[in-house]
N, C-alpha and C positions, 0 to 999 in steps of 0.2 A: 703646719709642722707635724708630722710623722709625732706618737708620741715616746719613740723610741731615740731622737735626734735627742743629745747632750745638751742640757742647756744651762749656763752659769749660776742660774740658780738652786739647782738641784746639792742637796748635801747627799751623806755619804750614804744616809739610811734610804733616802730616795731612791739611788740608785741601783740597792742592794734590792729595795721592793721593784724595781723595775723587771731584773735580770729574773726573780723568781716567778715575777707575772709571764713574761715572753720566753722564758726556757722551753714552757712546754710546745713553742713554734713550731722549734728546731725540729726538721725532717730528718731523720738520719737514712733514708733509704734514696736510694740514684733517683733524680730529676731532674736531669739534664740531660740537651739533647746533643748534636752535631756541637763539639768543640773546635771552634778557629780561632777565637781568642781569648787568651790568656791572662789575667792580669796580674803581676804582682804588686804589692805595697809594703810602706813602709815608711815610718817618722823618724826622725831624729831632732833632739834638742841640745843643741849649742851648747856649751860650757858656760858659756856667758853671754846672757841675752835672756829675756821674755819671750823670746818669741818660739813657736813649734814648727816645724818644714815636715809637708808632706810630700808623697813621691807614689806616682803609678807609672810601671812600667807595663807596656801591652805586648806579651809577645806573640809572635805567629806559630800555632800551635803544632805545628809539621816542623819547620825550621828553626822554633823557638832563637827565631830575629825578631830585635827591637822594633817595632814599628809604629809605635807614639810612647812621647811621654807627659806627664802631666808632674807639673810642682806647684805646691800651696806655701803659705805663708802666713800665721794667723797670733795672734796674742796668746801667751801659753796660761789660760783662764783657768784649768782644770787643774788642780794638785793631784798628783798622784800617793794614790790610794793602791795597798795590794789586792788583789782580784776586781779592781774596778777601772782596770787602764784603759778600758775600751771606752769609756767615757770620754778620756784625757785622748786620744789618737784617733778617735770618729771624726773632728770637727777639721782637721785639715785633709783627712782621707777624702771625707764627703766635699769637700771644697774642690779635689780634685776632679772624681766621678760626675761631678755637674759639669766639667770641660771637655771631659774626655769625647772625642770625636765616633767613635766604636764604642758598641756594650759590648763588656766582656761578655763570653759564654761560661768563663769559669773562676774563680779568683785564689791566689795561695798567697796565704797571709803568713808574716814572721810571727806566731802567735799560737794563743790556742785556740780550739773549738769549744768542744762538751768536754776537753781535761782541763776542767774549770771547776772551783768550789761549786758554783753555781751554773756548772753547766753551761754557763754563758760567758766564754770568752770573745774576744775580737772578731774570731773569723765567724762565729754564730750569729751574735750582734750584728754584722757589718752585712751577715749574708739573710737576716732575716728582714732588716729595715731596709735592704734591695733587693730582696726574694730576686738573686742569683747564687747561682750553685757555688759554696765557699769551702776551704783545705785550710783547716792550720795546719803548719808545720812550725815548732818551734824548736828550736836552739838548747834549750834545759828544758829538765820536768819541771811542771809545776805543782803535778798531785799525785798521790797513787804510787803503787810499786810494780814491776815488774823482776824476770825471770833475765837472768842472763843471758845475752845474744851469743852466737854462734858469732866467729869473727870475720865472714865474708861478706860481699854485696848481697842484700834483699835477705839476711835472716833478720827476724823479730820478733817482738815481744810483745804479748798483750800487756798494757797500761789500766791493771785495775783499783780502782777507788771504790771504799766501801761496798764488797762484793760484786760492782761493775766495773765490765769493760769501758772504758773511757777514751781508751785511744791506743797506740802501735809504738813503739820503741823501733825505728827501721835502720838499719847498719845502709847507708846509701852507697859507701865504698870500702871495699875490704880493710877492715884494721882501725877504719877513723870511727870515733864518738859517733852514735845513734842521736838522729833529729826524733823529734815527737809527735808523730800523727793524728790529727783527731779530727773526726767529723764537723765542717761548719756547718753548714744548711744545705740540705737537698743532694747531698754525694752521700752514699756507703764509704764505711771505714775501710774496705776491701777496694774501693775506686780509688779513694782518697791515696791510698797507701800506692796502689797501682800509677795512680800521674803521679807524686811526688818520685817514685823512683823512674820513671820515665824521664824528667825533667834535672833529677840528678844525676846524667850521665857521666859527667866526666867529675863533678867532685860533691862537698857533702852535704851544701846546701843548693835547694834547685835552682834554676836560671833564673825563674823568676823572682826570689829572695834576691838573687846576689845582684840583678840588675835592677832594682829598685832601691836597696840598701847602698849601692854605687850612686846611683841620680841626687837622694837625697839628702847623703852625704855631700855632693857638691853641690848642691842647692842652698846646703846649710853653710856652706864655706863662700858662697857669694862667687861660686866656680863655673855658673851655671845659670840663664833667667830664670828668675819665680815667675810661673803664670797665674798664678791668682795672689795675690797680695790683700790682705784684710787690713783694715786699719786699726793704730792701738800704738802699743809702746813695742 
């Protein structure tokens, strides 16, 4: 076992010593080479139920069409903890990436990267223990201040914490709320920003968010097979 895989025994200070040992991983300069797929993810947990569903959607990265999807299914073992969700959403992520038929060439996570207390959110974490090239994009800030956006497609804002840049504030379509960019592993801030608005074309979050956050919501609603099922409560 990778010593970066979650494992139910780990408390909260463990995890905290984890994230400060493997920060310094994190690549932040481009390693990646020809893009053809795509992947995105994403959990959701039931309102009622133990259990956690995971979801990767692969798209084709010219067409950005669905072209596999993977769902998990796991006991929800992990409490969540603030800055240590990566913990609690690796374990059906990675349930899914052992099924998946194609390696991604690149992955954009609903999450963060290095705009993380710890530098080490989901898409770092996820992209450093499968040294593949990872994109948060998330939904809210979670640290840091930026500069007000200009109110069309592709203005932004650097996102700094404690005198660093940490990640991009990017307006994806004229007028709507800015998603939050930040470095996972092995992409530049400047790439990273670049596909996520590529992939944002027609609205505010990219294709690959909204098609994996679609899967595993039905997945979670029994709408959809689970292909990996764990056993538990």
């Amino acid at each position: 076992m990778h010593p970066l895989t979650p494992r139910p025994d780990h408390d909260a200070q463990a995890m905290a010593d984890l994230q400060a040992a493997w920060a310094p991983r994190v690549e932040p300069a481009d390693r990646l080479g020809e893009v053809r797929w795509i992947a995105g993810v994403d959990v959701a947990y039931p309102a009622h139920g133990d259990r956690v569903f995971g979801g990767i959607a692969l798209l084709d990265a010219q067409s950005l069409e669905v072209v596999e999807t993977v769902t998990s299914s796991l006991p929800d073992a992990v409490p969540y903890v603030p800055g240590l969700l990566s913990f609690r959403e690796l374990p059906p992520l990675l349930a899914c990436f052992e099924r998946l038929a194609r390696a991604p060439d690149l992955i954009v996570c609903d999450g963060q990267g290095v705009a993380h207390p710890a530098r080490f959110g989901l898409a770092s974490h996820l992209g450093v223990l499968l040294d593949v090239p990872t994109i948060g994009c998330a939904k809210s800030r979670f640290v840091g201040r930026h500069a007000p956006l200009g109110p069309a497609r592709g203005d932004t804002a650097d996102l700094v914490l404690d005198g660093e840049v940490v990640g991009r504030a990017l307006r994806t379509q004229d007028g709507v709320k800015p998603v939050y960019v930040s470095v996972g592993h092995r992409v530049s801030l400047d790439t990273a920003v670049a596909w996520v608005l590529r992939l944002a074309a027609a609205y505010r979050q990219p294709e690959t968010t909204r098609a994996a956050d679609h899967l595993v919501r039905l997945a979670a609603k029994g709408e959809v097979p689970v292909d990996v099922v764990a056993p538990g409560p």
